[in-house]
Backbone as numpy.savetxt, mean C-alpha at the origin, in Angstrom:
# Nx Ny Nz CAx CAy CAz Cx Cy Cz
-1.12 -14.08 -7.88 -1.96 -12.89 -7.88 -1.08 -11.65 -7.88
-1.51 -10.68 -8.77 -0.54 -9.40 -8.89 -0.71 -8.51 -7.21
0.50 -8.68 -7.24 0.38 -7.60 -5.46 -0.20 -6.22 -5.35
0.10 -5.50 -6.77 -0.15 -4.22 -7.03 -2.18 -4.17 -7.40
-2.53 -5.09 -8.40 -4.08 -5.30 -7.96 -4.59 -5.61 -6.77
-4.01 -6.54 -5.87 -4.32 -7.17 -4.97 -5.00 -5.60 -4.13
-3.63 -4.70 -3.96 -3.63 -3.93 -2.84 -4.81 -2.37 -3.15
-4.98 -2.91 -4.52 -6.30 -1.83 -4.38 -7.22 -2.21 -4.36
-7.60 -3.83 -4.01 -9.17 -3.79 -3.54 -8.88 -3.90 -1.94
-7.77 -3.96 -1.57 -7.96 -4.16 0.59 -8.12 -3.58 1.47
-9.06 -3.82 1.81 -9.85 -3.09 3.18 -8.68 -2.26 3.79
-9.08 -1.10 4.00 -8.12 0.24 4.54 -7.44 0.53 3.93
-7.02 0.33 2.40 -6.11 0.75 1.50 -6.75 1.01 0.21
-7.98 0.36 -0.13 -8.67 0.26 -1.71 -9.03 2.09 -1.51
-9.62 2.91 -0.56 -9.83 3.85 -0.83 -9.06 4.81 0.70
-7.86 4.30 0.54 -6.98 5.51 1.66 -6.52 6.72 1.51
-6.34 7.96 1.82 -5.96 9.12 1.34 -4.65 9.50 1.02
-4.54 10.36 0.50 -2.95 10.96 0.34 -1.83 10.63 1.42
-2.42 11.22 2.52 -1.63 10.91 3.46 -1.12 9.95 4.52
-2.24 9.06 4.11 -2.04 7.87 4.78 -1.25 7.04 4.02
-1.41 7.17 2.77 0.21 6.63 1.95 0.88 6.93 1.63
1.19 8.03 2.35 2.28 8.91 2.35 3.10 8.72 3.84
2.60 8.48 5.06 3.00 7.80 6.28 3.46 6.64 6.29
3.02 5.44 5.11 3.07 4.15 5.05 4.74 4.03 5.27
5.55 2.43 6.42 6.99 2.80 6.17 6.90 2.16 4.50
5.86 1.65 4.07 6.01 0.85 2.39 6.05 1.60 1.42
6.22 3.25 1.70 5.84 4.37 0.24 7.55 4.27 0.15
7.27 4.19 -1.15 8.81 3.50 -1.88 8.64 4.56 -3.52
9.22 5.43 -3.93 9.82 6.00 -5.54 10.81 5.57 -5.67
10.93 4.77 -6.86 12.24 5.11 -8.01 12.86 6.43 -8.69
13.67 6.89 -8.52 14.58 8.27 -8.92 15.74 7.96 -9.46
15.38 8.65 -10.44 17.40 8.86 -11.32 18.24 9.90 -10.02
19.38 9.50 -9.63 20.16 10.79 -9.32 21.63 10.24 -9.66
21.63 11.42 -10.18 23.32 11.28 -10.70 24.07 10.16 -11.42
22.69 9.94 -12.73 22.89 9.01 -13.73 22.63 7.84 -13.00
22.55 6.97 -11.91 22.43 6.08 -11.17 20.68 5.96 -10.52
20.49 4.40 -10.61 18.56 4.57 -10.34 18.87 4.47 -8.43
18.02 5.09 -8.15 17.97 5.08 -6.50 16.38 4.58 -6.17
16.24 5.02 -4.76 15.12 4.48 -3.88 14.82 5.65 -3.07
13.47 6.34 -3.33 12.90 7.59 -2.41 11.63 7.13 -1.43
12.52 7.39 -0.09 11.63 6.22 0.79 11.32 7.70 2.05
10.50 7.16 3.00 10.46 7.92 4.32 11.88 7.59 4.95
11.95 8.43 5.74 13.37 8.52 6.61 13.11 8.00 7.42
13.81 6.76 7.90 13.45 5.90 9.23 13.67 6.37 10.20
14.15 7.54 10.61 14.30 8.86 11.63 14.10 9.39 11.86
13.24 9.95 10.76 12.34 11.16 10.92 13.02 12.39 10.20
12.91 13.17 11.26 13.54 14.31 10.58 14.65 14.69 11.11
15.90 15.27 10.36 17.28 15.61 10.57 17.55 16.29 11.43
18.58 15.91 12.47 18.69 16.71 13.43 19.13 17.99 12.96
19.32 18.42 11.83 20.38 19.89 11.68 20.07 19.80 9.88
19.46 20.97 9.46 19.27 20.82 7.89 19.95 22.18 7.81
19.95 22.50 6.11 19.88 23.96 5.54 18.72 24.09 5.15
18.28 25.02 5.16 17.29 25.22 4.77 16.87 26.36 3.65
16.15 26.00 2.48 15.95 26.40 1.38 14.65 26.95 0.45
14.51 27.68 0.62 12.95 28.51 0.27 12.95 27.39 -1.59
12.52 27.28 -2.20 11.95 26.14 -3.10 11.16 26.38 -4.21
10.99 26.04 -5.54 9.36 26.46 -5.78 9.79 24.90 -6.93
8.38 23.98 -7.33 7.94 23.64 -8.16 7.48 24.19 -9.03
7.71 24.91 -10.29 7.42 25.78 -11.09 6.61 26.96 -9.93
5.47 27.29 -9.93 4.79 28.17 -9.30 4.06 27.53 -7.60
4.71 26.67 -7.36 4.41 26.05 -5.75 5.68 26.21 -4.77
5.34 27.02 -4.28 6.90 27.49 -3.58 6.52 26.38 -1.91
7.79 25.92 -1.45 7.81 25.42 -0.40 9.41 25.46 0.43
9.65 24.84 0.98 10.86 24.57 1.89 11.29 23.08 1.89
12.64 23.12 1.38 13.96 21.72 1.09 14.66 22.19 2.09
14.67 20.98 3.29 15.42 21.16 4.30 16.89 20.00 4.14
18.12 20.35 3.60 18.95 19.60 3.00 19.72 18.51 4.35
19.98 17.70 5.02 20.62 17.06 5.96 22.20 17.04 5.49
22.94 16.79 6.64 24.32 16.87 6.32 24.24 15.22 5.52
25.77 15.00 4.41 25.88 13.78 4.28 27.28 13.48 3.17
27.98 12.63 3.52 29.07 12.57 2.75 29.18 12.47 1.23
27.70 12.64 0.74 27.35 12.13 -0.57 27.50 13.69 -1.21
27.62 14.87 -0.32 28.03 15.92 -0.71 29.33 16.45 -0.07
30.18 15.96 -0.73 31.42 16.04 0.10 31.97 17.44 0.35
31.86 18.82 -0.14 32.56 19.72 -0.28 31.31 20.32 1.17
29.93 20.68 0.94 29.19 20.65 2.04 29.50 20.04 3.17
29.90 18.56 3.21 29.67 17.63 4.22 31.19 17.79 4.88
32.39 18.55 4.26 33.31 19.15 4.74 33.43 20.21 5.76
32.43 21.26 5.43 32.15 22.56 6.07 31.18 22.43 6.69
30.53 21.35 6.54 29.33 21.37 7.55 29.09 22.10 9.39
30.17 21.97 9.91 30.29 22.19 10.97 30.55 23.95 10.69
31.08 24.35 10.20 31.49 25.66 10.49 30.57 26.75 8.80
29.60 26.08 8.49 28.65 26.92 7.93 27.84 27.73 8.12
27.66 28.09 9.51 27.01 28.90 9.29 27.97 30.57 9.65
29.02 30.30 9.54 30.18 30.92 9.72 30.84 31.45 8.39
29.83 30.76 7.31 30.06 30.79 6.50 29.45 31.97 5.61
29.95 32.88 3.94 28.83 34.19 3.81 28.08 32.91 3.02
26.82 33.36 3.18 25.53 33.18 2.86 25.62 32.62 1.43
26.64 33.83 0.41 26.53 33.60 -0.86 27.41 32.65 -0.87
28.16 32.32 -0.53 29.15 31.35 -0.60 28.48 29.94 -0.44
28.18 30.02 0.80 27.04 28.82 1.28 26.08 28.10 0.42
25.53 29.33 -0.81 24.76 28.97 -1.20 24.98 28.41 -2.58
25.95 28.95 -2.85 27.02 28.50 -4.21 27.43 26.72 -3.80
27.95 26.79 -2.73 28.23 25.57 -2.29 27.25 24.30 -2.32
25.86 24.61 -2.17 24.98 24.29 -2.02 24.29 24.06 -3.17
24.21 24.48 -4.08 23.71 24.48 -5.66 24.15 23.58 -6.26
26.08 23.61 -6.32 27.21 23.02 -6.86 26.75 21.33 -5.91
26.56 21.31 -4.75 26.76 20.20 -4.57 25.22 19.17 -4.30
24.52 20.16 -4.23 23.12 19.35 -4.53 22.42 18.80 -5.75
23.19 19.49 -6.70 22.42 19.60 -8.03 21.90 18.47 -8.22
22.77 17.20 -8.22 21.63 15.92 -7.92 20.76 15.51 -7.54
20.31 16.35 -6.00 19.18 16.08 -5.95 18.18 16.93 -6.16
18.54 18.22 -6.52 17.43 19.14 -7.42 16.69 18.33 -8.31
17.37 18.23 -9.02 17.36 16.99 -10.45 16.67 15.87 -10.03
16.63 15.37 -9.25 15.85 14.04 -8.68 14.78 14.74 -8.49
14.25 15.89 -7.73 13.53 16.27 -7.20 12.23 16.81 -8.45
13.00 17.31 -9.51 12.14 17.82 -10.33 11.87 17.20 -11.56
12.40 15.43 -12.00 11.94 14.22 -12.26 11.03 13.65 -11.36
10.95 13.64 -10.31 9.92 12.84 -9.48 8.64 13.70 -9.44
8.58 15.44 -9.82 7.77 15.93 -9.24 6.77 16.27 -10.69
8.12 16.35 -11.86 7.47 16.70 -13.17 7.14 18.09 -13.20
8.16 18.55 -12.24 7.83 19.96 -12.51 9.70 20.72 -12.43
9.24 22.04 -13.06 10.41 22.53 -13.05 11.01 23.00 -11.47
12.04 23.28 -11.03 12.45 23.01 -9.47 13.71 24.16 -9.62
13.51 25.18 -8.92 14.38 26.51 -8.80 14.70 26.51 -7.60
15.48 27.19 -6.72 16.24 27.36 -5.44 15.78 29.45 -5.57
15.19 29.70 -4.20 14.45 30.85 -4.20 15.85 31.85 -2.93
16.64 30.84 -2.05 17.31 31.13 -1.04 17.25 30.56 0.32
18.18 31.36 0.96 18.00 30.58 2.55 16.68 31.08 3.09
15.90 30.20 3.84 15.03 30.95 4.89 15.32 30.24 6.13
14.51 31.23 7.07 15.08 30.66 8.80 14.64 29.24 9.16
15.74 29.02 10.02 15.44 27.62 10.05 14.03 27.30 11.16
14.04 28.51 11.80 12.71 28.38 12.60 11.40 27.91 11.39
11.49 28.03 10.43 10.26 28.07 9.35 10.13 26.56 9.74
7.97 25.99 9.96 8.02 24.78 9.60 6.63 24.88 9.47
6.41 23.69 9.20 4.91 23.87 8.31 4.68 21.22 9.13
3.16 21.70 9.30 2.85 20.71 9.46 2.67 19.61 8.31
3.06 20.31 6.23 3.41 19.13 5.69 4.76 18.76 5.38
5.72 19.26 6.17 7.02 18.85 5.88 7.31 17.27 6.52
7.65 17.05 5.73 8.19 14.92 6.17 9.48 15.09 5.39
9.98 13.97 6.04 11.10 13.36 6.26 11.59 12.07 5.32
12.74 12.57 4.34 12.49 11.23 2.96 14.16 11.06 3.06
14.68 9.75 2.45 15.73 9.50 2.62 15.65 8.98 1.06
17.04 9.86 0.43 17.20 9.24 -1.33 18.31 8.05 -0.78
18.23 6.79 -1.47 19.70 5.92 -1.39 20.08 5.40 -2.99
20.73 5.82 -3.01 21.51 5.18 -4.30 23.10 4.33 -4.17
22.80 2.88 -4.40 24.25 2.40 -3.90 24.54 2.25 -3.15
25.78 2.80 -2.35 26.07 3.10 -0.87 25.87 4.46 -0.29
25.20 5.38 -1.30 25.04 6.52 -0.41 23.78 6.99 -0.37
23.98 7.96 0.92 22.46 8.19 1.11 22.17 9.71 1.53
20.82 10.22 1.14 20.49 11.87 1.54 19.47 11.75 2.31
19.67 12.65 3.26 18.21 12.42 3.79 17.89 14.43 4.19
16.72 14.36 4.17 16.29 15.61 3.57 14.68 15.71 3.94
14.39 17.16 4.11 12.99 17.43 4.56 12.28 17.69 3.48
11.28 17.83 3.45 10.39 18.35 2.10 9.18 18.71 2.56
8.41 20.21 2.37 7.08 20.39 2.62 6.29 20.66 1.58
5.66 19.17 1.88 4.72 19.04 0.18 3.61 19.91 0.07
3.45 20.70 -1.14 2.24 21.39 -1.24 1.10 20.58 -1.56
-0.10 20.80 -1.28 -1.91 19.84 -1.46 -1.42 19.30 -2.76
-0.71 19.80 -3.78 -1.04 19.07 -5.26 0.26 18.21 -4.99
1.36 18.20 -4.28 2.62 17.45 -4.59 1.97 16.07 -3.72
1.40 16.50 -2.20 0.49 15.28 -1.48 -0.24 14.56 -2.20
-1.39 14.86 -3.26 -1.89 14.19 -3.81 -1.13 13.07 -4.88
-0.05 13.82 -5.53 0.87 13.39 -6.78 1.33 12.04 -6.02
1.93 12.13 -4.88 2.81 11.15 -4.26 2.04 10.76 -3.34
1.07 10.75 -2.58 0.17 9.62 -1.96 -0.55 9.23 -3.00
0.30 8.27 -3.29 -0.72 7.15 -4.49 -0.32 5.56 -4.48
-1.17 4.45 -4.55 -0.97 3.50 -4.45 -0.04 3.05 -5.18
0.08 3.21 -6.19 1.53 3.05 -7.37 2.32 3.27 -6.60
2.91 4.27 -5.42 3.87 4.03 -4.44 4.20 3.49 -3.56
3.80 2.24 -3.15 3.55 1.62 -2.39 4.22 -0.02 -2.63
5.14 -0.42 -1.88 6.22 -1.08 -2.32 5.53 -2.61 -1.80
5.05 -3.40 -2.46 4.05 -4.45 -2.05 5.05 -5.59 -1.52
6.58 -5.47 -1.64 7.36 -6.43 -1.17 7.60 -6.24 0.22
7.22 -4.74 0.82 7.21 -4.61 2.17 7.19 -4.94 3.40
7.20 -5.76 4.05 6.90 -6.11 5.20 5.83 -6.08 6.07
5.49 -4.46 5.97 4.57 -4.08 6.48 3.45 -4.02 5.27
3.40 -4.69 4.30 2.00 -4.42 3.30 2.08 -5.95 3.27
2.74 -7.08 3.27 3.02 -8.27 3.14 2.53 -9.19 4.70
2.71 -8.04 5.69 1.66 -8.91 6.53 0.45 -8.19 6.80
0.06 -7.81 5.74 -1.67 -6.87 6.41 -2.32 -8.40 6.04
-3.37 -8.60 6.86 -4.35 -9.59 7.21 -5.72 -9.23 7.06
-6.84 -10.24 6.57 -8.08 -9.88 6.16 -8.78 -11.02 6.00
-10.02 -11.53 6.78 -11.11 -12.37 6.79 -10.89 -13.12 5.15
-10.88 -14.36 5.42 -11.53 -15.21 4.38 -12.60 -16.58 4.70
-13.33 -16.91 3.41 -13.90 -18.29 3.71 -13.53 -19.26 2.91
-14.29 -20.21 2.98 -14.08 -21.40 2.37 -15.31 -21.53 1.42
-15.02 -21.44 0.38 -16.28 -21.83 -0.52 -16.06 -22.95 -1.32
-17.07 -23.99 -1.19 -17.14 -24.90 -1.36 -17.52 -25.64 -2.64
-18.59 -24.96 -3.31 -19.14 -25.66 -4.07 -20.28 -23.90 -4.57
-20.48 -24.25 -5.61 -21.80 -23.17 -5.89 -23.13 -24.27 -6.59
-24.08 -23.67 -6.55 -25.50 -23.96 -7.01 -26.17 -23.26 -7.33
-27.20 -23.61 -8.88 -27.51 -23.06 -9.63 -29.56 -22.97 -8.94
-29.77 -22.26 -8.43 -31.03 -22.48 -8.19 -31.98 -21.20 -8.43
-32.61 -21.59 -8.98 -34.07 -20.69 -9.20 -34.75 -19.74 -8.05
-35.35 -18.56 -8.54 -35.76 -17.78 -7.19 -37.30 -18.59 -7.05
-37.59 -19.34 -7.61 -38.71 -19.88 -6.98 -38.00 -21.16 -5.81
-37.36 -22.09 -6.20 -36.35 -22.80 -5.39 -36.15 -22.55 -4.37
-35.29 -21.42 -4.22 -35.20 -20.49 -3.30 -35.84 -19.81 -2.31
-37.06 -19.58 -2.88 -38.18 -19.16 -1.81 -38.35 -20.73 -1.20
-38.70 -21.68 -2.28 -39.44 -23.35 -1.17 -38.87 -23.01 -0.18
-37.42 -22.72 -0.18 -36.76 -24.04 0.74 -37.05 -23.84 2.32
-36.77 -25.02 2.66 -37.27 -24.58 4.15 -36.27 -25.39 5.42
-36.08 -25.44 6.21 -35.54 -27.02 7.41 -36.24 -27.75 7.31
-34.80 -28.50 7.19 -34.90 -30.05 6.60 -35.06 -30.75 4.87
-35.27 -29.45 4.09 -34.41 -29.96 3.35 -33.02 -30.29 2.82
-33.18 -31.29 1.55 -31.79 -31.50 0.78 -31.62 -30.86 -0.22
-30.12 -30.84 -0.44 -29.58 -30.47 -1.88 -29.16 -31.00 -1.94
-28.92 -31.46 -2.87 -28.51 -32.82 -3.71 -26.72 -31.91 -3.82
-25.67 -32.66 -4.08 -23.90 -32.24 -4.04 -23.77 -32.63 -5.39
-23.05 -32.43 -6.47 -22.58 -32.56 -7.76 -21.73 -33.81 -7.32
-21.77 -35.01 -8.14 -21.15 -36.30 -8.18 -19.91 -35.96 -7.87
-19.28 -35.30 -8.48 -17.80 -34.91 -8.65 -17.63 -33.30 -8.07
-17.18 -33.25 -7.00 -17.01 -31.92 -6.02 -16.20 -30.84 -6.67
-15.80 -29.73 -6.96 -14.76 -28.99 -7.49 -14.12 -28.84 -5.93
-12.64 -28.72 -6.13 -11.67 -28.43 -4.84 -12.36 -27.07 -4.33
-11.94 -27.11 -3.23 -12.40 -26.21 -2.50 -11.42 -25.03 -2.74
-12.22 -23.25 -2.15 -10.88 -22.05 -2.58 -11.23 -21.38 -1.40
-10.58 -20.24 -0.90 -10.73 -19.52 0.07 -11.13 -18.08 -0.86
-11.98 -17.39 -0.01 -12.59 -16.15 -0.95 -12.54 -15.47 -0.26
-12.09 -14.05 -0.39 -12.29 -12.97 0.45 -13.02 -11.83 0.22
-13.90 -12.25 -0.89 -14.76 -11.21 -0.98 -15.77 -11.87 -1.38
-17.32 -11.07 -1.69 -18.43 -12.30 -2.37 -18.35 -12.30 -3.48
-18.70 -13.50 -4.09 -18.46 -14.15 -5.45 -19.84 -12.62 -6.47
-19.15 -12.92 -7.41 -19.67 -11.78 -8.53 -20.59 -12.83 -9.49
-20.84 -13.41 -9.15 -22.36 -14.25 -10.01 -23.42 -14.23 -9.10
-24.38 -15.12 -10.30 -25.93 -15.58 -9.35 -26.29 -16.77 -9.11
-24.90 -17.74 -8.99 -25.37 -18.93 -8.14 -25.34 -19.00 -6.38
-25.80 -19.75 -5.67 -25.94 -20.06 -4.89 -24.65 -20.44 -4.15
-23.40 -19.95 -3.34 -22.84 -20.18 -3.11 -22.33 -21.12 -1.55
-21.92 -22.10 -1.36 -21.75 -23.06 0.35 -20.83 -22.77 0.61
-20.53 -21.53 1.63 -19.44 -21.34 2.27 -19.02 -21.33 3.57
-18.18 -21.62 3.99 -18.03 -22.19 5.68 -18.33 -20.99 6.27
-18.65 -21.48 7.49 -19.42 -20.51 8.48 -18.15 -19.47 8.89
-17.13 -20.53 9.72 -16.15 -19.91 10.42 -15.07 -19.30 9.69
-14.48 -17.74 10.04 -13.61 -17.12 8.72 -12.00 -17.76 9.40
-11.34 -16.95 8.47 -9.98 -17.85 8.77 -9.44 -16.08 8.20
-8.10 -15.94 9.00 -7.52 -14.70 8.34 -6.17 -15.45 7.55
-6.42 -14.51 6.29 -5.05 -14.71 5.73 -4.43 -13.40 5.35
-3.12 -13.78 5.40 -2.20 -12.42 4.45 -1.80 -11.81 3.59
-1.60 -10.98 2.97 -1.46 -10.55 1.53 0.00 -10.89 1.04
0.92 -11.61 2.30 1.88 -12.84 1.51 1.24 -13.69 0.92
0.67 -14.19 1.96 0.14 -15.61 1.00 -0.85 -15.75 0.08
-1.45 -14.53 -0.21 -2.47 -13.88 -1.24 -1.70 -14.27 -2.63
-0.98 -13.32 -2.20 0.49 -13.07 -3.50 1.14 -14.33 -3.81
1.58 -14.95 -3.24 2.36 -16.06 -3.30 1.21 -17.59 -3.78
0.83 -17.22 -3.63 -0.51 -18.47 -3.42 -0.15 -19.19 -2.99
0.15 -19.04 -1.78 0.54 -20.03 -0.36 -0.49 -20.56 0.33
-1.76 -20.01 0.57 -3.02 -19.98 1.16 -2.79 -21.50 2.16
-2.99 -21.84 3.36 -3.76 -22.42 4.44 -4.33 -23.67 3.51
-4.45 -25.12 3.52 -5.39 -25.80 3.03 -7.09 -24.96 3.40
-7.98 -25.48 2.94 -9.31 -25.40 3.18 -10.18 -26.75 4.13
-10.53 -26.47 5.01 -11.13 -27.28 6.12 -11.84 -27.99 5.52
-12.32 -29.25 5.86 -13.57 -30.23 5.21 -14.50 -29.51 5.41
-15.63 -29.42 4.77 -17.05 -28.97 4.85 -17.45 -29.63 6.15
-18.05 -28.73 6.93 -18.54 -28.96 8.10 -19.62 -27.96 8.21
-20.23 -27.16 8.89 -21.23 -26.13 9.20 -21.43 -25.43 7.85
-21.80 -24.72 7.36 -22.11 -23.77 6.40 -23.24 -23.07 5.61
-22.91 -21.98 5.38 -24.29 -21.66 4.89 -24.38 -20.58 3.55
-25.34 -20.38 3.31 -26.19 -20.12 1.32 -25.76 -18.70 1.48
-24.59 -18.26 0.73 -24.84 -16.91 0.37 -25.51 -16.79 -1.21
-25.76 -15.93 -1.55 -26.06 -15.40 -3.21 -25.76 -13.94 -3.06
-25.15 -13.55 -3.99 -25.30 -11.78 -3.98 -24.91 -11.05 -2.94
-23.30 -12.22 -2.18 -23.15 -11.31 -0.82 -24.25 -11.67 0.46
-25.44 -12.11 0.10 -26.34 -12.44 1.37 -26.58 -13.52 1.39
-26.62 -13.67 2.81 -26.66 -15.03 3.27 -28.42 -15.09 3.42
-28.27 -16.93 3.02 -29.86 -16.86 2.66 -30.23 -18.50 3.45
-29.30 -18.97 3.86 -29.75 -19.92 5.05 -28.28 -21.18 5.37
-28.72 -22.03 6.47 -27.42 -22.58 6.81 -27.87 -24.05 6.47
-26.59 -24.67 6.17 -26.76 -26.45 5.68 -25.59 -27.02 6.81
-25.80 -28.26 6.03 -25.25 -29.59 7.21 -24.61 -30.40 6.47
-23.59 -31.42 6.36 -23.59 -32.09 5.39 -24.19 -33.22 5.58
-24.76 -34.38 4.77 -25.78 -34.90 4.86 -25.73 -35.86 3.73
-26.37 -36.75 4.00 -26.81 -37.78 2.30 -27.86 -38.02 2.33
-28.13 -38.31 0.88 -29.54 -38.48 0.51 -29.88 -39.86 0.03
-29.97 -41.09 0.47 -29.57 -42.24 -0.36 -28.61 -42.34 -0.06
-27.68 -42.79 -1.41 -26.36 -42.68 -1.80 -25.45 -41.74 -2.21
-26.42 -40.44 -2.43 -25.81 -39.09 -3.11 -25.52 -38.65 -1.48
-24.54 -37.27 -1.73 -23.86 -36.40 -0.74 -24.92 -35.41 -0.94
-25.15 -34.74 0.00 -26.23 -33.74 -0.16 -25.96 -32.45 1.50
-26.50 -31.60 1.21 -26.74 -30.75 2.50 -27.76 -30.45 2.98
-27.77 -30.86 4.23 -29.48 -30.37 5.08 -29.67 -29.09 5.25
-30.75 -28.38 4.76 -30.86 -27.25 5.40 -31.64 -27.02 6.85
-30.54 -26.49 7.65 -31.25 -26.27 9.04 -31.95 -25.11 9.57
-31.70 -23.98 8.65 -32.56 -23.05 8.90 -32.07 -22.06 8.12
């Protein structure tokens, strides 16, 4: 089963917002930087103890790039300590020259054009700035970003969402056992009553686990009791065997429309209905 379909029909994710997959630790981009493909993930830290900080604009969306120290900018990651000792213009020359990579990352991922406006105070913060870490190789940036409403929307999207995750690989969700389906008439349907039979097809089809209701109009026998499985074993088609038929009962159309037994009729396999 494709992981990436899988995860847009699952409960708390088929319709989650921007920002809730944008919190996920599973929101995962691919980025070019510096001719080399990288990985644009949340910062498992949060946010940097000590940034520069950089007034910003996406073509006409101005925000704040809070840059973290890091050896991946070596001429910065030299002076780091004694920058702010540093003139401003200098700083900022320094800063251009040695970020340009991830400007460039920044305005491939965003699809928009990406200018540097100047320093602003580092007191500046805004409740959408988060915390993203670029890795390419062995090196790594880690860096603030305060997304504007249209950049939140762009990048909380399920397409970002790294389904090999850990944390998306054990989300868990009710399944049953469906057994068998039957083709029965709405007059049928009305008879039936306790204590009757249904007659079982000579030859049984294997049993499947379902986690949602079946999209036809037969009569479906599915076990009473649910069983949780994971969206590993979704993916993988690892699934749990399926229990022998024991208790169960008539959905159609998502509704349940009464409970059976298993039972024979004669010589045929059949199910009692008990109510």
């Amino acid at each position: 089963m494709n992981g990436e379909e899988l995860l847009k029909t699952w409960p708390g994710w088929a319709r989650a917002n921007a920002e809730t997959m944008l919190a996920s630790p599973a929101w995962r981009m691919t980025v070019d930087y510096d001719g080399r493909r990288g990985a644009l993930t949340a910062a498992p830290e949060g946010l940097p103890a000590e940034t520069v900080e950089l007034g910003v604009a996406f073509e006409d969306e101005e925000c704040v790039l809070g840059i973290g120290d890091s050896p991946a900018f070596a001429d910065l990651h030299a002076l780091w300590a004694k920058r702010e000792a540093l003139d401003p213009n200098v700083l900022l020359a320094i800063v251009e020259k040695e970020c340009g990579p991830l400007f460039q990352a920044l305005e491939d991922a965003t699809r928009k054009q990406f200018s540097v406006k100047g320093f602003v105070p580092p007191s500046v913060t805004s409740p959408r700035r988060r915390a993203f870490r670029l890795s390419v190789e062995r090196a790594q940036v880690d860096f603030t970003l305060e997304l504007t409403p249209a950049l939140t929307l762009k990048w909380g999207n399920l397409d970002f969402l790294d389904c090999a995750h850990e944390s998306i690989r054990s989300l868990e969700r009710p399944a049953w056992a469906d057994y068998v389906s039957l083709m029965m008439t709405a007059d049928e349907l009305a008879a039936l009553k306790p204590g009757d039979f249904l007659l079982l097809p000579e030859t049984m089809p294997a049993p499947q686990w379902r986690v949602a209701p079946a999209d036809d109009d037969a009569v479906h026998v599915v076990g009473v009791e649910q069983a949780q499985v994971t969206f590993a074993q979704l993916v993988d088609e690892a699934l749990p065997d399926v229990p022998p038929l024991a208790q169960a009962k008539l959905m159609k159309n998502g509704r349940e429309i009464g409970r059976v037994s298993p039972a024979s009729a004669g010589c045929a396999k059949a199910l009692k209905v008990e109510g």
